[in-house]
C-alpha positions as CSV (number, residue, x, y, z in Angstrom):
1,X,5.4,60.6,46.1
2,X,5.0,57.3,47.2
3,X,3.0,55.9,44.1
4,X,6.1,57.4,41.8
5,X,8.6,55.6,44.2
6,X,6.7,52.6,44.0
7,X,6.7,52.9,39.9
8,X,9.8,53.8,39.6
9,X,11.1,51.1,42.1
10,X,9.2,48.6,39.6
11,X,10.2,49.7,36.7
12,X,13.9,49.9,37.7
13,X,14.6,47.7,40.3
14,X,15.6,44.4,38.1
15,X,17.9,46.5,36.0
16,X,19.6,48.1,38.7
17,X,19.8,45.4,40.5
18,X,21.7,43.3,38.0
19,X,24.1,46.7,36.2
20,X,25.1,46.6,40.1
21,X,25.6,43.0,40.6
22,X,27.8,42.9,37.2
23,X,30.1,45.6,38.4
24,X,30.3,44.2,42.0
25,X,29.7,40.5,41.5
26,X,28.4,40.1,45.1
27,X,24.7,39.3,45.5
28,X,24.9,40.9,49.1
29,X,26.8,43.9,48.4
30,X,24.5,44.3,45.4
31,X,21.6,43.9,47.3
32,X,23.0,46.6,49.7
33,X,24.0,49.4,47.2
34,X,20.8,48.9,45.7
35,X,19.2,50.2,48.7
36,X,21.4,52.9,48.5
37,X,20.3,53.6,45.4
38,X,16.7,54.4,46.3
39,X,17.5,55.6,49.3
40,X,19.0,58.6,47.6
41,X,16.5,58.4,44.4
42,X,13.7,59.2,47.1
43,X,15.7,62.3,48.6
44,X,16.8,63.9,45.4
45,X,13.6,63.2,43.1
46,X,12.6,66.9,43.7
47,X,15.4,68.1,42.4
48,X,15.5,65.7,39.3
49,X,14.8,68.5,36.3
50,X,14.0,66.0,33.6
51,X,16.8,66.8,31.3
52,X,17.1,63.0,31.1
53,X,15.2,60.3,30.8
54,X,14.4,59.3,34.9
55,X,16.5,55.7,33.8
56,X,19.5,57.2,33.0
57,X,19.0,59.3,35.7
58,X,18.5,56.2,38.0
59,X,21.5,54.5,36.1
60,X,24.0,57.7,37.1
61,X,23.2,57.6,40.8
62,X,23.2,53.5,40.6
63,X,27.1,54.3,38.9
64,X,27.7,56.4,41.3
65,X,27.0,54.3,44.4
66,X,28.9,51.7,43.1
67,X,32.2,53.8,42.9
68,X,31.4,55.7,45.8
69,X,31.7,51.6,47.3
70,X,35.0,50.9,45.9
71,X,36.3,54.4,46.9
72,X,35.3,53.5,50.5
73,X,36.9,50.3,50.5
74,X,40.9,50.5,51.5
75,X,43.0,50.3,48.4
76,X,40.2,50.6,46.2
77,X,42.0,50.3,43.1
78,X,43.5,47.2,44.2
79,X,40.3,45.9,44.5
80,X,37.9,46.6,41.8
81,X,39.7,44.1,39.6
82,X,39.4,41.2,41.6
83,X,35.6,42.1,41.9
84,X,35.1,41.3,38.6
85,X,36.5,37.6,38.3
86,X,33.1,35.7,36.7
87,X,34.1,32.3,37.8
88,X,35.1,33.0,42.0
89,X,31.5,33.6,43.0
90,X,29.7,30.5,44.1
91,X,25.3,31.8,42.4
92,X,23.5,30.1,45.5
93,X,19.7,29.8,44.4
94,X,17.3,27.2,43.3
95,X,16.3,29.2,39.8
96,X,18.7,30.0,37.1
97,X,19.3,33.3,36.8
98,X,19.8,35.3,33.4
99,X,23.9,35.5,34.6
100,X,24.0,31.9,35.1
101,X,22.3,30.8,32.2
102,X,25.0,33.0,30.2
103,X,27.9,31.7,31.9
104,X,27.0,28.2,30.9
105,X,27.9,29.5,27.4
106,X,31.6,28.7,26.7
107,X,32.0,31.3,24.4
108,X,30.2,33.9,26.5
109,X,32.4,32.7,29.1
110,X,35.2,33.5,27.1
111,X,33.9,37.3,26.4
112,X,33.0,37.9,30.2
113,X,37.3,36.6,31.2
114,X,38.0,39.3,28.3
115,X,35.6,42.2,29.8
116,X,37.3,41.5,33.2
117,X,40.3,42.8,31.2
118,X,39.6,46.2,30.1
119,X,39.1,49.2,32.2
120,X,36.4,49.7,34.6
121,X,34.9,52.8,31.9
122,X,35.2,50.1,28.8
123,X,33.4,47.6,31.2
124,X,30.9,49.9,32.1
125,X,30.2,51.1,28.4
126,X,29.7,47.0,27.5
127,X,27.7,46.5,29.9
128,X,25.1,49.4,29.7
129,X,25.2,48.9,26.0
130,X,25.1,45.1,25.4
131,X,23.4,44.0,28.8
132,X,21.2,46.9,29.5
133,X,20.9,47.1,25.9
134,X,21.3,51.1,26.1
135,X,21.6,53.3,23.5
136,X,24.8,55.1,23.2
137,X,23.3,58.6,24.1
138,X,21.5,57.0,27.4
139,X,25.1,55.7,27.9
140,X,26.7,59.3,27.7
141,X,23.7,60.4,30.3
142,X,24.1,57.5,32.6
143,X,27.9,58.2,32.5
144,X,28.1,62.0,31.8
145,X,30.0,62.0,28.9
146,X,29.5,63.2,25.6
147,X,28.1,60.5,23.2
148,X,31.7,60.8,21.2
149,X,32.9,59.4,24.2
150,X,31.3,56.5,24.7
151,X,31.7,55.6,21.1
152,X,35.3,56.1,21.8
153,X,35.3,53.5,24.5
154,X,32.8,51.6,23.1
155,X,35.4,51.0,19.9
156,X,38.2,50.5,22.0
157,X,36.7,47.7,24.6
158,X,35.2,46.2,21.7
159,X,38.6,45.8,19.7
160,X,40.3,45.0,23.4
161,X,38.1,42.0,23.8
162,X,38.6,40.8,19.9
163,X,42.2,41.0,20.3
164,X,41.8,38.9,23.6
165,X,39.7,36.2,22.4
166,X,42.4,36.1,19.5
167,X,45.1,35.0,21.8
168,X,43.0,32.8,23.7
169,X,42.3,31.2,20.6
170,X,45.6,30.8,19.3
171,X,47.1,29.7,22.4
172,X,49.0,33.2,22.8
173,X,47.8,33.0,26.7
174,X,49.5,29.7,27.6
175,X,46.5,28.6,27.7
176,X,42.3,28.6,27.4
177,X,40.6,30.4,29.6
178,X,39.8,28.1,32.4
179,X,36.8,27.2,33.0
180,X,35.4,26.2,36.3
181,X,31.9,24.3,36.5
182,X,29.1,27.0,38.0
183,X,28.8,25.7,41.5
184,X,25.4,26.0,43.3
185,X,23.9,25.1,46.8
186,X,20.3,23.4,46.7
187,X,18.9,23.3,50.3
């Protein structure tokens, strides 16, 4: 068991790591639920059947820990939106990191202030399909739906975030998005 722990921790742990980080944006908390991840990887892995593939297996309990974190947290509704503001978290580390590097991107920028606007499914369908570069029917495992589904939400955030950067474009916001300068600490 431990040699398919360890494999599985290598194989997965990067990817987790960062579908977690994008939902939460906080390194800590992150870090934290990524633990949590394993930590109930290693105590259900008997039990895992093999009707999926073991990522979108790993993927579903890694969704799953997240929202089980915003239910525990008081007025979680309240608060998942906040969570994902791109531009409040100061990135404190001395390498850039594949978020940071994408941030510095003014247009990417611009798609990451419109993702912050759809529902927390849309956001979670972009971001399994175009970051973890999923396929839509690992999508439907990871999010137990039927692949119809995610297409369905897929289409939908996707014209949501057009019609977005179409205002900001034309001014129809007030305003461009702002844009603050990624902040980090060198020690």
């Amino acid at each position: 068991m431990d040699s398919v722990f360890h494999d599985l921790y290598e194989k997965y742990h990067q990817e987790i790591y960062q579908f977690i980080y994008y939902m939460t944006k906080n390194r800590e908390t992150a870090e934290d639920l990524v633990q949590e991840v394993y930590i109930r990887v290693l105590k259900a892995y008997e039990r895992f059947e093999g009707k999926s593939s073991e990522k979108t297996w790993i993927y579903s309990i890694a969704r799953n820990v997240t929202i089980d974190f915003f239910r525990k947290q008081k007025g979680w509704k309240d608060k998942i939106f906040p969570n994902f503001d791109w531009d409040r978290q100061l990135i404190k580390d001395t390498q850039p990191i594949p978020e940071e590097v994408a941030i510095m991107n003014d247009d990417i920028q611009d798609i990451y202030q419109c993702l912050n606007r759809c529902t927390v499914d849309q956001r979670s369908v972009i971001i399994l399909r175009y970051i973890q570069s999923m396929s839509i029917t690992e999508t439907a495992e990871v999010l137990n739906w039927s692949e119809s589904k995610v297409k369905t939400t897929q289409h939908r955030a996707l014209k949501a975030i057009k019609k977005l950067m179409e205002d900001f474009s034309s001014g129809k916001e007030g305003h461009r998005i702002e844009k603050n300068p990624l902040e980090r600490k060198r020690n």
